[in-house]
BAPA-294451 format. One record per residue (C-alpha): x negated, y, z negated; residue in one letter; residue number from 1. Coordinates in steps of 0.001 Angstrom, whole numbers, plus 500000, padded with zeros to 6 digits. Each point is the difference from the previous one (the first is absolute). Layout:
N
NODE:X:Y:Z:A:NUM .
...
***
This chain:
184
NODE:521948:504234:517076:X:1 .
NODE:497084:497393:499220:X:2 .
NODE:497827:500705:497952:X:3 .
NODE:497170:498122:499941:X:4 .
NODE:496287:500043:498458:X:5 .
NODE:496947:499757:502148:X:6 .
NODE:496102:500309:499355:X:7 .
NODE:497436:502086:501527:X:8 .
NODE:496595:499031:499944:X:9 .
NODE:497625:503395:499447:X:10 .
NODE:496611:500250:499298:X:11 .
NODE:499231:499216:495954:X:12 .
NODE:499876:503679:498428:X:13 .
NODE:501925:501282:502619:X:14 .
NODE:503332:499180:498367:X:15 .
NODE:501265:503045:498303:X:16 .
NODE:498700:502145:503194:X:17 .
NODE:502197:497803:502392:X:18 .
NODE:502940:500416:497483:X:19 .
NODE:499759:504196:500109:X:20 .
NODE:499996:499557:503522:X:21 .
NODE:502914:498184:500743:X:22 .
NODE:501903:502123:497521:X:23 .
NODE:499470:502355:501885:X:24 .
NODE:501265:498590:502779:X:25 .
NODE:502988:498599:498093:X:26 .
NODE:500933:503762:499845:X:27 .
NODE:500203:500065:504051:X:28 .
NODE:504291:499334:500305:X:29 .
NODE:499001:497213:503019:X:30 .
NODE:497701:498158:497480:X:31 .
NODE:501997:500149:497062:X:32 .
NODE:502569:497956:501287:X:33 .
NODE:497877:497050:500653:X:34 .
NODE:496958:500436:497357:X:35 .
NODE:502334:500170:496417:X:36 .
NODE:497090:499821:497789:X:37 .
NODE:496846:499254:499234:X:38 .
NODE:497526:498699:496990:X:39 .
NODE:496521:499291:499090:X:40 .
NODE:500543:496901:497625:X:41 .
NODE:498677:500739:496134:X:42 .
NODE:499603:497840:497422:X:43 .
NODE:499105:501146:496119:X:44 .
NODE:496618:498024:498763:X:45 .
NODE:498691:500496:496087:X:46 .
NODE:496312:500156:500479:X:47 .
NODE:498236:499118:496611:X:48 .
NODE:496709:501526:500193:X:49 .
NODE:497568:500718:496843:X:50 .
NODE:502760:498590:498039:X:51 .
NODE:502135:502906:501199:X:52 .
NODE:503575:499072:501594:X:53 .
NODE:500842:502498:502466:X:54 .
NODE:502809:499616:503115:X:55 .
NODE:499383:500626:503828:X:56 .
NODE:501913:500080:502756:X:57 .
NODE:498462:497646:502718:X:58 .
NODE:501204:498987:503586:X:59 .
NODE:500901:496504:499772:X:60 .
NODE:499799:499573:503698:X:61 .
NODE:497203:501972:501295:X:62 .
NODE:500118:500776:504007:X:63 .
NODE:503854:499418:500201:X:64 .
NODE:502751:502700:499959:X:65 .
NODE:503872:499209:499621:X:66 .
NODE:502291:501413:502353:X:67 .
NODE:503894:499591:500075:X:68 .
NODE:501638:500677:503248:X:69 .
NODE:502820:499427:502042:X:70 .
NODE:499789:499313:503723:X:71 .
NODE:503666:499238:501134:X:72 .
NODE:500333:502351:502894:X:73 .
NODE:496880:501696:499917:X:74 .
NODE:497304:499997:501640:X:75 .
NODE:497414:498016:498015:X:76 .
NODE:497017:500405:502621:X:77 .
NODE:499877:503727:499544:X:78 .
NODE:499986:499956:496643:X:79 .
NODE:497576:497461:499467:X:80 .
NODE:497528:500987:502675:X:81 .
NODE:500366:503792:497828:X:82 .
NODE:498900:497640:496701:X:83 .
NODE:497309:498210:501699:X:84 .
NODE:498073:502587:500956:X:85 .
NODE:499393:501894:496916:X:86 .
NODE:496459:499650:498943:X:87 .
NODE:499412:497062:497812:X:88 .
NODE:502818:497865:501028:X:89 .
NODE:499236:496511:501357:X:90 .
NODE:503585:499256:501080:X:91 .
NODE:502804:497927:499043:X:92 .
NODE:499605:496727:498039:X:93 .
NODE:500615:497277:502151:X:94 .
NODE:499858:502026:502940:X:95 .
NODE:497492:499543:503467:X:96 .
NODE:500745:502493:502696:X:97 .
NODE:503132:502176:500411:X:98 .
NODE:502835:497583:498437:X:99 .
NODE:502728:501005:497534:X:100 .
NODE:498712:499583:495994:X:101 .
NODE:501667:497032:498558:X:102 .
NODE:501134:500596:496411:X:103 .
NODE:498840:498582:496611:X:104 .
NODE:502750:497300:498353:X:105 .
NODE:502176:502313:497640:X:106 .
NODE:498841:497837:497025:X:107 .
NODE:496770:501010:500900:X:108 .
NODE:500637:503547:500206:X:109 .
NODE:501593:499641:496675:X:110 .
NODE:496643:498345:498655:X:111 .
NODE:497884:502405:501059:X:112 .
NODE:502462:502942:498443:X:113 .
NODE:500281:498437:496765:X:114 .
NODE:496302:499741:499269:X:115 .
NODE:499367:503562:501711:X:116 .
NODE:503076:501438:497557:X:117 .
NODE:501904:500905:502526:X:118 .
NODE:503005:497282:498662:X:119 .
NODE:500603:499540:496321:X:120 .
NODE:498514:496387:499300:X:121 .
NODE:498092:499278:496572:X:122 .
NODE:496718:502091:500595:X:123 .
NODE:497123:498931:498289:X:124 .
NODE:496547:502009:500518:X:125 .
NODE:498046:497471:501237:X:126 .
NODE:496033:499355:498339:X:127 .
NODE:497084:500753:502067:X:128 .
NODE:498174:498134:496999:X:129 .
NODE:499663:495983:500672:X:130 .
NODE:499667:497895:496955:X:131 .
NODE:498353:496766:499848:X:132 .
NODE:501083:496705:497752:X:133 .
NODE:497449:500032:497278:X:134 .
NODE:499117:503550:500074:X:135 .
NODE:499774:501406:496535:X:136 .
NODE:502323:503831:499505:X:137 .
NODE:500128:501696:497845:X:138 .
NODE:503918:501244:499040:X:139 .
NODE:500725:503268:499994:X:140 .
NODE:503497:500568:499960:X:141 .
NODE:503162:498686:498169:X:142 .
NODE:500127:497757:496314:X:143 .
NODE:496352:498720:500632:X:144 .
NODE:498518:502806:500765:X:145 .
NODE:495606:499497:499319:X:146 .
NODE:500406:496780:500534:X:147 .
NODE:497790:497569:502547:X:148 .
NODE:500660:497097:501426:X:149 .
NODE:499233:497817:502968:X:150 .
NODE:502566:499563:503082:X:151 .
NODE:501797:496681:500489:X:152 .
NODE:502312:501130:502565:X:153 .
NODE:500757:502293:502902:X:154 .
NODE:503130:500487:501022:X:155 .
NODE:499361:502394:502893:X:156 .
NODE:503729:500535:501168:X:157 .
NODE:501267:501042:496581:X:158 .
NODE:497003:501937:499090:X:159 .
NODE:499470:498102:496887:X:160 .
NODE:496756:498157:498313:X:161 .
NODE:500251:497706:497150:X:162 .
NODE:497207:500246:497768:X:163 .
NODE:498569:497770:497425:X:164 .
NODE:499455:502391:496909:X:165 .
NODE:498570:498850:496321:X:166 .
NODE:502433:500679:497463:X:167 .
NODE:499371:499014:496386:X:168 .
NODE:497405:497706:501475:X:169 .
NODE:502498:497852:502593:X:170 .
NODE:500402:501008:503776:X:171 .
NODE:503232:501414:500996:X:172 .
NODE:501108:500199:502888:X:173 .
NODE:501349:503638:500648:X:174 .
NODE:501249:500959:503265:X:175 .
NODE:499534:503888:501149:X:176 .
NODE:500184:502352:503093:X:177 .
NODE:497227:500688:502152:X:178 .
NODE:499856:503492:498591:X:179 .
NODE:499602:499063:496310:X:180 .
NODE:496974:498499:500686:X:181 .
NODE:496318:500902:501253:X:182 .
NODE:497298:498025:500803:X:183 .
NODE:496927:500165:497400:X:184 .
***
């Protein structure tokens, strides 16, 4: 059996309508066999807004749907003719005219399935909020809570700011999640 990940191009909005539809045909015994599952990737985003923290779900790859299948023995054109005309659906990534889907590396598979929750990596809600070096916050979370300061670094893949704040008149550097800050 070979199982293998490939992407379908669909129509952006049309993602979680393409996914009901080809679990329902995942339910058909002949297309069960070759279409194993099927996912909309998600990714959790905290969206500070009015100085209210509050978490979404989000797609992180809008237009694109994951399908794992197996095509050893089968026969792929029936099945993916049956995928390509459901309303919405572009086709196959990588894919001009009627020629068999090539799959997606397994490390990138396992990429995509880690930040979508699908595998157990470290997840970390990613910000929708961008800070900017010498942006004054104000703190409002943790051991410095009230407290402003101005950014003096951004540290985008660890989600972290360091930020310059007065204490006892001398500026210490204090370093602090995105989501203990907000921007005054």
């Amino acid at each position: 059996m070979a199982r293998e990940w490939y992407i379908l191009h669909t129509y952006s909005g049309y993602e979680n309508k393409i996914e009901k539809f080809i679990r329902t045909f995942m339910e058909e015994p002949k297309f069960a066999e070759a279409v194993l599952d099927v996912k909309v990737p998600t990714e959790e985003v905290v969206e500070v807004k009015n100085g209210k923290k509050r978490t979404v779900t989000r797609k992180f790859l809008p237009g694109y749907v994951l399908l794992e299948m197996d095509f050893d023995g089968k026969d792929w054109k029936e099945t993916c003719s049956k995928i390509k005309k459901i309303e919405g659906v572009s086709g196959f990534v990588g894919v001009i005219g009627n020629v068999k889907p090539q799959p997606i590396s397994s490390d990138e598979a396992k990429a995509i399935l880690q930040k979508a929750g699908e595998i157990k990596a470290d997840k970390h809600a990613k910000m929708k909020q961008t800070f900017e070096i010498k942006e004054t916050v104000k703190i409002v979370d943790g051991p410095f809570n009230t407290f402003s300061g101005k950014i003096d670094e951004v540290n985008l893949e660890k989600g972290k700011l360091r930020v310059m704040v007065d204490i006892f008149g001398r500026l210490t550097p204090v370093e602090l999640d995105f989501t203990q800050v907000e921007k005054i």
